[in-house]
mmCIF file of the C-alpha atoms, coordinates in Angstrom:
data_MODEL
# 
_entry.id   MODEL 
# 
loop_
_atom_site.group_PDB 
_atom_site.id 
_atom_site.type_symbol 
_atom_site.label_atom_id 
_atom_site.label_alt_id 
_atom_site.label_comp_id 
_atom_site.label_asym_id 
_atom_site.label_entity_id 
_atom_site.label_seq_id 
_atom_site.pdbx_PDB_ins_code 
_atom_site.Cartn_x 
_atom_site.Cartn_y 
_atom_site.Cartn_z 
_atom_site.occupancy 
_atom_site.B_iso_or_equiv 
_atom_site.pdbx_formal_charge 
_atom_site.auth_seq_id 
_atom_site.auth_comp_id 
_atom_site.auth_asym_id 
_atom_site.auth_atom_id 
_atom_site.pdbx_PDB_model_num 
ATOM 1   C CA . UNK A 1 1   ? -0.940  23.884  7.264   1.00 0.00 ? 1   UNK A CA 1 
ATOM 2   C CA . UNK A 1 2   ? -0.096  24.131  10.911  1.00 0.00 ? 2   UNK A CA 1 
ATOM 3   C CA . UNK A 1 3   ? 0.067   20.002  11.196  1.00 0.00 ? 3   UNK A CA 1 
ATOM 4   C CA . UNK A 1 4   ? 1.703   19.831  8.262   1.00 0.00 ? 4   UNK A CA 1 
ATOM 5   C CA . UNK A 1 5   ? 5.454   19.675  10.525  1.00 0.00 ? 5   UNK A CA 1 
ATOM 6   C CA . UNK A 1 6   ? 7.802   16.523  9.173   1.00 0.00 ? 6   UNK A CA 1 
ATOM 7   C CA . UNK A 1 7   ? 10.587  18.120  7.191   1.00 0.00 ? 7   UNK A CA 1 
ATOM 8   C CA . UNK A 1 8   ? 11.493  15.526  3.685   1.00 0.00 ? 8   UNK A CA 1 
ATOM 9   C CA . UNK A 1 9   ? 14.846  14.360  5.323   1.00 0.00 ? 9   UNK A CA 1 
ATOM 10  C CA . UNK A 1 10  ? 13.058  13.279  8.513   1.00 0.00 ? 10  UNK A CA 1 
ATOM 11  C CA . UNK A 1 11  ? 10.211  11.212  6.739   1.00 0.00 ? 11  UNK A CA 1 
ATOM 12  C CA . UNK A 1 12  ? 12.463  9.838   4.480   1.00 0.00 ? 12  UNK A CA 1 
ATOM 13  C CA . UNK A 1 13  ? 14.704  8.336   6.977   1.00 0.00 ? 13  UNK A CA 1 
ATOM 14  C CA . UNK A 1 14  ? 11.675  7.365   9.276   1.00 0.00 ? 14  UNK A CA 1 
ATOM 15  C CA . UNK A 1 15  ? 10.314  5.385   6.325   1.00 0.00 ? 15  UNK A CA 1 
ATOM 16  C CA . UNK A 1 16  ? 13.768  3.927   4.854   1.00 0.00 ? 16  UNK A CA 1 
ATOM 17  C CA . UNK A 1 17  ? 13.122  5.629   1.660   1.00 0.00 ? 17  UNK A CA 1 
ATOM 18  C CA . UNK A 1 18  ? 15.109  8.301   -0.043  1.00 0.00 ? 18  UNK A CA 1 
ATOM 19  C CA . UNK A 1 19  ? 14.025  11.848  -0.254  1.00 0.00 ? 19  UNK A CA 1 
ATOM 20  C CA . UNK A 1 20  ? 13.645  11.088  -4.369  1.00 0.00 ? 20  UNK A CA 1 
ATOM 21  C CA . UNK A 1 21  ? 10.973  8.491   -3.577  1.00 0.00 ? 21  UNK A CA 1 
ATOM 22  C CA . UNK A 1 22  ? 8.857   10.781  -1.793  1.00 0.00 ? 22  UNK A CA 1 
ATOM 23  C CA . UNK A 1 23  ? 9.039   13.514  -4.307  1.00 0.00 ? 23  UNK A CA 1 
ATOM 24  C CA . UNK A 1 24  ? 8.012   10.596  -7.292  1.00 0.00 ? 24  UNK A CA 1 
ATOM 25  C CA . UNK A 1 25  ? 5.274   9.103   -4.718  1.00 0.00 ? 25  UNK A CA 1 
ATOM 26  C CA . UNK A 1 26  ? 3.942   13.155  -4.937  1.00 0.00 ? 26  UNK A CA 1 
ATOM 27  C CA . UNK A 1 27  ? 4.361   13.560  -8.523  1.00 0.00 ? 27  UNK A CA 1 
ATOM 28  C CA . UNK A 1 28  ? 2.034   10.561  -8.471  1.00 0.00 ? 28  UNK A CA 1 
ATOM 29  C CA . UNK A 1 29  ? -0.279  11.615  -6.218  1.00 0.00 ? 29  UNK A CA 1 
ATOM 30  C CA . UNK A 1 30  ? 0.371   8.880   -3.586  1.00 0.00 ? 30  UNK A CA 1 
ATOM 31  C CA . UNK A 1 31  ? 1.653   11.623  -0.804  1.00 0.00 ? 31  UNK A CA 1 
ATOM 32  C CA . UNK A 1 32  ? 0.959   15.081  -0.224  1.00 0.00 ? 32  UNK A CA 1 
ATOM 33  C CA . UNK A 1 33  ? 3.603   17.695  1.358   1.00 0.00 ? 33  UNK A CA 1 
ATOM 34  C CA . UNK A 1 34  ? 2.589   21.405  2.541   1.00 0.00 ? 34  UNK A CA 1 
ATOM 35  C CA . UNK A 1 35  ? 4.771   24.392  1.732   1.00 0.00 ? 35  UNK A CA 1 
ATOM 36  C CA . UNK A 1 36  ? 6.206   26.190  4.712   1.00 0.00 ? 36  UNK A CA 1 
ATOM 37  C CA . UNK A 1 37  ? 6.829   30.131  4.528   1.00 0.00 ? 37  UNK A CA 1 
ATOM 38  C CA . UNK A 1 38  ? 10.488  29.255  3.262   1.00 0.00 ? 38  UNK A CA 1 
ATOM 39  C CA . UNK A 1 39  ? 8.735   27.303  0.513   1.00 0.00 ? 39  UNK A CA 1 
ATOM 40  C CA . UNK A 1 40  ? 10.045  24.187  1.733   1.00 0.00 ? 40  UNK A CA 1 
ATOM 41  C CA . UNK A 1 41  ? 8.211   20.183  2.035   1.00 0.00 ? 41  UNK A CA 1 
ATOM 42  C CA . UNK A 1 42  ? 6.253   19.767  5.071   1.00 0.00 ? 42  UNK A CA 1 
ATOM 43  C CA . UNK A 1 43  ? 4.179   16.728  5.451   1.00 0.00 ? 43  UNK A CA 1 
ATOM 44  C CA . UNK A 1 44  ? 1.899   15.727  8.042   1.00 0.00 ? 44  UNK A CA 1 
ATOM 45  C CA . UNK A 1 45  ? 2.466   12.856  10.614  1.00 0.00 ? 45  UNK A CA 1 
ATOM 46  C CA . UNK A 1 46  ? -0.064  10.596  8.429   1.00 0.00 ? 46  UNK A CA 1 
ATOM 47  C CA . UNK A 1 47  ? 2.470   10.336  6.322   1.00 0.00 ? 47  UNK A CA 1 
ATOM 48  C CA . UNK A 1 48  ? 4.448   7.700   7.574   1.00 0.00 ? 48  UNK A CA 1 
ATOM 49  C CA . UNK A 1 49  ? 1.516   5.353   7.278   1.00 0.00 ? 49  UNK A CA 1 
ATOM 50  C CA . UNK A 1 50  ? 0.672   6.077   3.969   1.00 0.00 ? 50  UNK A CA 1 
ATOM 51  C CA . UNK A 1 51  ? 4.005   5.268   2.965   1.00 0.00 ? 51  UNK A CA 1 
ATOM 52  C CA . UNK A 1 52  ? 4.140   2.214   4.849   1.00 0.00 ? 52  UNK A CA 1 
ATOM 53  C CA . UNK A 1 53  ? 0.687   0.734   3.265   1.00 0.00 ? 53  UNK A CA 1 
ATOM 54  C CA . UNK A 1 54  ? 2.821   1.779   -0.695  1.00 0.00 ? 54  UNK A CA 1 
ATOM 55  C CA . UNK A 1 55  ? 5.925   0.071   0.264   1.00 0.00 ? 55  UNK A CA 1 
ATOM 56  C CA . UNK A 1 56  ? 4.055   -3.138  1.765   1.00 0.00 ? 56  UNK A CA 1 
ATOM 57  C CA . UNK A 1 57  ? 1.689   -3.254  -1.308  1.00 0.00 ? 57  UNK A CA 1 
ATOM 58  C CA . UNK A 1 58  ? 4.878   -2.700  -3.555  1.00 0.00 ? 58  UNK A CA 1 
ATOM 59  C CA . UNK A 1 59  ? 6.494   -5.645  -2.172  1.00 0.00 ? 59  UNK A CA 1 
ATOM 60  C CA . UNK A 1 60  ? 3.619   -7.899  -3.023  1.00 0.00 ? 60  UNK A CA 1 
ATOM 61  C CA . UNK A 1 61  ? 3.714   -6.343  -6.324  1.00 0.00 ? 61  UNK A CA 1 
ATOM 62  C CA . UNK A 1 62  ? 1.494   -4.807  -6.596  1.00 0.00 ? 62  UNK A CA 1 
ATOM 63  C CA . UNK A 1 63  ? 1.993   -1.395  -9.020  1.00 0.00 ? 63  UNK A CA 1 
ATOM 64  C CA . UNK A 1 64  ? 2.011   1.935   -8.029  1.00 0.00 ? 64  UNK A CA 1 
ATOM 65  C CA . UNK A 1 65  ? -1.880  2.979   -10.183 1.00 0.00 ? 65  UNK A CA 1 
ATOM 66  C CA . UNK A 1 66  ? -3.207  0.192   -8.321  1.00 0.00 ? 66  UNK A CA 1 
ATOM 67  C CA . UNK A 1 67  ? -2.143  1.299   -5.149  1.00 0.00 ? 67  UNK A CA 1 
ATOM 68  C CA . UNK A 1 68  ? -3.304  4.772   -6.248  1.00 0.00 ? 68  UNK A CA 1 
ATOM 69  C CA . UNK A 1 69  ? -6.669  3.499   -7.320  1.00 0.00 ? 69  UNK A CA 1 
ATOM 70  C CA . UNK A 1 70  ? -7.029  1.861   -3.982  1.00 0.00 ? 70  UNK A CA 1 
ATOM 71  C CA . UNK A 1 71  ? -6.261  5.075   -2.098  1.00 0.00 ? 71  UNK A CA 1 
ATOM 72  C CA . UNK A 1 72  ? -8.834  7.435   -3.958  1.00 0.00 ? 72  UNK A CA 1 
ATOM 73  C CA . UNK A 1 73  ? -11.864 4.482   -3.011  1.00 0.00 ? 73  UNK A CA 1 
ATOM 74  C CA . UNK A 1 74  ? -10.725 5.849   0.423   1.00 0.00 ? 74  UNK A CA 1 
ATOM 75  C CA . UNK A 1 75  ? -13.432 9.102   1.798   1.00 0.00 ? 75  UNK A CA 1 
ATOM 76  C CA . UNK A 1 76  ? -11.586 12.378  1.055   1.00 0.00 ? 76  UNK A CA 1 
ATOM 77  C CA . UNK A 1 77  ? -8.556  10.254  -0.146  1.00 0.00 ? 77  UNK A CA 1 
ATOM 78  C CA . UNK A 1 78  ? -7.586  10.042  3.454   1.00 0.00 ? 78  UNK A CA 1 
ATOM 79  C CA . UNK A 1 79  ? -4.565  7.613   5.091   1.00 0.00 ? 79  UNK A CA 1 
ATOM 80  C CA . UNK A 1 80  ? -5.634  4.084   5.514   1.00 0.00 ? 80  UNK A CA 1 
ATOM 81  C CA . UNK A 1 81  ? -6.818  3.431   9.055   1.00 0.00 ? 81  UNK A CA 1 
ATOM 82  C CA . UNK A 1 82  ? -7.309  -0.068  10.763  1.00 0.00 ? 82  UNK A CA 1 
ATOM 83  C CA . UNK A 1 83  ? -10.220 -1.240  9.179   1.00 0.00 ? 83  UNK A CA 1 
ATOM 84  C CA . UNK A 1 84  ? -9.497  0.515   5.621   1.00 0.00 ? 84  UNK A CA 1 
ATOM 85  C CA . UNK A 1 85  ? -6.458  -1.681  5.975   1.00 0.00 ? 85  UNK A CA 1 
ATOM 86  C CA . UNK A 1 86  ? -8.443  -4.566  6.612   1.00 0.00 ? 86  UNK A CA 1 
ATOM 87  C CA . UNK A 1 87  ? -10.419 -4.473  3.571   1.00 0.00 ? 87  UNK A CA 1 
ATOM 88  C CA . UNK A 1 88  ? -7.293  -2.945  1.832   1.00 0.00 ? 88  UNK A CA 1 
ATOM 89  C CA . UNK A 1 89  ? -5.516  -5.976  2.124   1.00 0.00 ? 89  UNK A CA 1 
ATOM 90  C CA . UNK A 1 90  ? -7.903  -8.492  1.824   1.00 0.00 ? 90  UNK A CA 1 
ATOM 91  C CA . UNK A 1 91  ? -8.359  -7.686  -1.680  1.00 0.00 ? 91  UNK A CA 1 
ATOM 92  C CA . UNK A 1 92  ? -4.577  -7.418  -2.637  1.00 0.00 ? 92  UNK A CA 1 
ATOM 93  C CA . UNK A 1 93  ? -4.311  -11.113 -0.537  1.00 0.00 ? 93  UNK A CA 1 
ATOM 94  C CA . UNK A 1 94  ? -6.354  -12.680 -3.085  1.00 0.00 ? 94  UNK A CA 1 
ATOM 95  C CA . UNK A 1 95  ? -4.903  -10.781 -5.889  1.00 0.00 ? 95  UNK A CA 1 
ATOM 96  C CA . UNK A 1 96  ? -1.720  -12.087 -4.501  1.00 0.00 ? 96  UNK A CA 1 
ATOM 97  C CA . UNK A 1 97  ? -3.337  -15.540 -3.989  1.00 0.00 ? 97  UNK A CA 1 
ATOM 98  C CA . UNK A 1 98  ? -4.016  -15.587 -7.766  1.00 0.00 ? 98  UNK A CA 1 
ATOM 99  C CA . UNK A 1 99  ? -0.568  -14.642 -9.177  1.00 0.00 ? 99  UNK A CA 1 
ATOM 100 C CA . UNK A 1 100 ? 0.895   -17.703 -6.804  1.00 0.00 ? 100 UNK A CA 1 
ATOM 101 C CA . UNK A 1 101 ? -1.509  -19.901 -8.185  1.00 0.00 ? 101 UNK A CA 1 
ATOM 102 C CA . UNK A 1 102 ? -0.871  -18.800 -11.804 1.00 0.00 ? 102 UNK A CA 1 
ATOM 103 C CA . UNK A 1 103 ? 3.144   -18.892 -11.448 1.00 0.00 ? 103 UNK A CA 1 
ATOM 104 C CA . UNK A 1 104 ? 2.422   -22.977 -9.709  1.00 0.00 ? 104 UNK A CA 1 
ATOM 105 C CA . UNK A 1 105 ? 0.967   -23.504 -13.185 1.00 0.00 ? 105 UNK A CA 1 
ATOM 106 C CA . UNK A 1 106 ? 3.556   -21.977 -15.144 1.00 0.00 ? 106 UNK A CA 1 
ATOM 107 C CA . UNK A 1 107 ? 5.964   -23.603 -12.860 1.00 0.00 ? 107 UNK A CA 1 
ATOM 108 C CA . UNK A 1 108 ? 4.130   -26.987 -12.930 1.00 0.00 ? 108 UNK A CA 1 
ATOM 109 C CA . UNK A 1 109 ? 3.712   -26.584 -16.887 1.00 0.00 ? 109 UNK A CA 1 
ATOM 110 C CA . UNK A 1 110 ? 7.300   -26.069 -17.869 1.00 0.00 ? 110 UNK A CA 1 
ATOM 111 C CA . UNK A 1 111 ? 8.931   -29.362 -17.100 1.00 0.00 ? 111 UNK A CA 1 
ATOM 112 C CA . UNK A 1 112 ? 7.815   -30.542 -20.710 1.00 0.00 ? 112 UNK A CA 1 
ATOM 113 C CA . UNK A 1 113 ? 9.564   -27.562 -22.222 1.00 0.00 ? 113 UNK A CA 1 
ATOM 114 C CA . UNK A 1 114 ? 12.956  -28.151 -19.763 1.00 0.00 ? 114 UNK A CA 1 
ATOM 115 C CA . UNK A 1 115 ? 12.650  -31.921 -20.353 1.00 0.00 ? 115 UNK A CA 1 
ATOM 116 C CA . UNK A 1 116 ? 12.535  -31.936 -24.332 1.00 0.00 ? 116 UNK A CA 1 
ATOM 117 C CA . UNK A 1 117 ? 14.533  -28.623 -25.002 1.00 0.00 ? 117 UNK A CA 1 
ATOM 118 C CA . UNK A 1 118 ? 12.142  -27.630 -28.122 1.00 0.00 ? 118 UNK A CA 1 
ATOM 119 C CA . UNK A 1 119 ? 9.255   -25.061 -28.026 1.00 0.00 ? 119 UNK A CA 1 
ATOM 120 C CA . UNK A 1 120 ? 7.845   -25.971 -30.697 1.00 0.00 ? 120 UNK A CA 1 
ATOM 121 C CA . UNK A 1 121 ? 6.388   -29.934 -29.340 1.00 0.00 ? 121 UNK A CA 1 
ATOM 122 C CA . UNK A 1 122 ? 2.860   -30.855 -30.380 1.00 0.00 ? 122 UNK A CA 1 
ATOM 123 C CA . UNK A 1 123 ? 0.925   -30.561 -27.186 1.00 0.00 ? 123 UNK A CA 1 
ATOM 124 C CA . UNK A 1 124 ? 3.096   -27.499 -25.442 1.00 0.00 ? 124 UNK A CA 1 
ATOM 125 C CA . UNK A 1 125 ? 0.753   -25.456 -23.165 1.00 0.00 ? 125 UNK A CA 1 
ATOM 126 C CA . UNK A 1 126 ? 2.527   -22.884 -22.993 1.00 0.00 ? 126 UNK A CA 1 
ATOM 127 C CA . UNK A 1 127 ? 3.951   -22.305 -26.866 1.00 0.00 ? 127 UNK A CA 1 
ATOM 128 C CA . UNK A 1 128 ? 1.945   -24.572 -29.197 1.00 0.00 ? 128 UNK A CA 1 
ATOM 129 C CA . UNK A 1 129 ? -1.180  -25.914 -27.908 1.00 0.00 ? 129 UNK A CA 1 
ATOM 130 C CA . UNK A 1 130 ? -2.692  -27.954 -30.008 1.00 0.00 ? 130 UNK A CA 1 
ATOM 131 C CA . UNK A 1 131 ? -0.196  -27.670 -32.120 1.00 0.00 ? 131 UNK A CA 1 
ATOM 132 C CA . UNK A 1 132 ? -0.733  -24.473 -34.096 1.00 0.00 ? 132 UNK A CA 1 
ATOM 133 C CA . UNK A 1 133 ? 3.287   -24.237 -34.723 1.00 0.00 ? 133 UNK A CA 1 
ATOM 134 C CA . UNK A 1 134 ? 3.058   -27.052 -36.789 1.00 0.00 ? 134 UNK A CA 1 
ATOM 135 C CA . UNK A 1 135 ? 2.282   -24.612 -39.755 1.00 0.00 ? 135 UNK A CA 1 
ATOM 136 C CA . UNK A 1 136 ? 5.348   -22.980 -39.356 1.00 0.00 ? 136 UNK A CA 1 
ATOM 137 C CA . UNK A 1 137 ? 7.904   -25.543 -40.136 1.00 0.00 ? 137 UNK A CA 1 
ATOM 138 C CA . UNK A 1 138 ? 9.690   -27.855 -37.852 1.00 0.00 ? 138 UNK A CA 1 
ATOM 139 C CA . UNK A 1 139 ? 12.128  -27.123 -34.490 1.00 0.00 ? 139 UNK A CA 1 
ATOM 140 C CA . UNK A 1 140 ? 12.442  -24.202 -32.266 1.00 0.00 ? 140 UNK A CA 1 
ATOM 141 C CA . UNK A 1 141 ? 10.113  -22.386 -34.162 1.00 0.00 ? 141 UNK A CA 1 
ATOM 142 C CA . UNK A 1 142 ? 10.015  -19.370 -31.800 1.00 0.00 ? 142 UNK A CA 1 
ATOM 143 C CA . UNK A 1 143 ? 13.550  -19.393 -31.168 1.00 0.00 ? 143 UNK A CA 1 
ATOM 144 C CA . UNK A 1 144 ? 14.343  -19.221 -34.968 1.00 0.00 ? 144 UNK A CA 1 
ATOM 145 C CA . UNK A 1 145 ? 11.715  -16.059 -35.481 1.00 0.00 ? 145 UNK A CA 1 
ATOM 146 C CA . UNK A 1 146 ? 13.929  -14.577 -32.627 1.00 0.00 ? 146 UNK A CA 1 
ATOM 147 C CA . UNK A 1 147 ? 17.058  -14.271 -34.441 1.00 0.00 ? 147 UNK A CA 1 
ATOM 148 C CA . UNK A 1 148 ? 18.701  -11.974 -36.164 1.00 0.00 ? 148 UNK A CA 1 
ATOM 149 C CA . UNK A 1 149 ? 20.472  -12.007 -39.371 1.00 0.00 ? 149 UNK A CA 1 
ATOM 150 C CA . UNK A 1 150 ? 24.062  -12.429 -39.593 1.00 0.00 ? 150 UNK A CA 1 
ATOM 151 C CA . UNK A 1 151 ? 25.708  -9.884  -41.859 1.00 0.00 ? 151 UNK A CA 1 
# 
């Protein structure tokens, strides 16, 4: 492909990534090189965007089948533009907005646990509500299934 120019090393160091993380981002279908007639990567300029929008969605956590899933909604699986971006984000923002609401809960839900030490108290959200452990015996119930025998 005559477009199809950017040697591995250069898009690599363009995007701060190493030349490894382009070849998994291919084996995963994120990116797509070209073969020159010496049978070496070429990509095309596109590129770089592409591999901006993975490493922006990666660092709101997004995982790299999501971000794969997101790109093949995208006509003839081509690079985010402007207002794919828009609409792109958008929908990981409130993805994002609902993972910082869930980790407040947790957050706001574990000074019980840090305040009494046991995981096993009778009105736990997180490990025992209404107190199913109770069947289990008294104490760290959980932590006692956790260990192991001492030989």
């Amino acid at each position: 492909m005559e477009d199809a120019n950017l040697t591995v090393g250069y898009v690599a160091e363009r995007c701060g990534v190493k030349v490894s993380t382009l070849h998994f981002y291919e084996d995963k279908g994120l990116i797509r090189s070209w073969r020159n007639q010496g049978n070496q990567r070429r990509y095309k300029r596109d590129v770089l965007r592409r591999i901006s929008v993975i490493k922006a969605a990666q660092k709101m956590g997004l995982a790299l089948e999501d971000i794969k899933a997101a790109f093949l909604q995208l006509p003839n699986q081509r690079t985010p533009d402007k207002d794919d971006w828009a609409q792109l984000s958008a929908t990981w923002r409130a993805q994002l907005d609902a993972r910082i609401a869930y980790m407040q809960r947790l957050r706001d839900s574990l000074t019980g646990c840090i305040g009494c030490g046991c995981l096993s108290m009778a009105k736990c959200p997180l490990y025992n509500p209404d107190d199913i452990l109770a069947d289990d015996g008294v104490g760290p119930v959980i932590l006692d299934r956790a260990k192991v025998p001492i030989k």
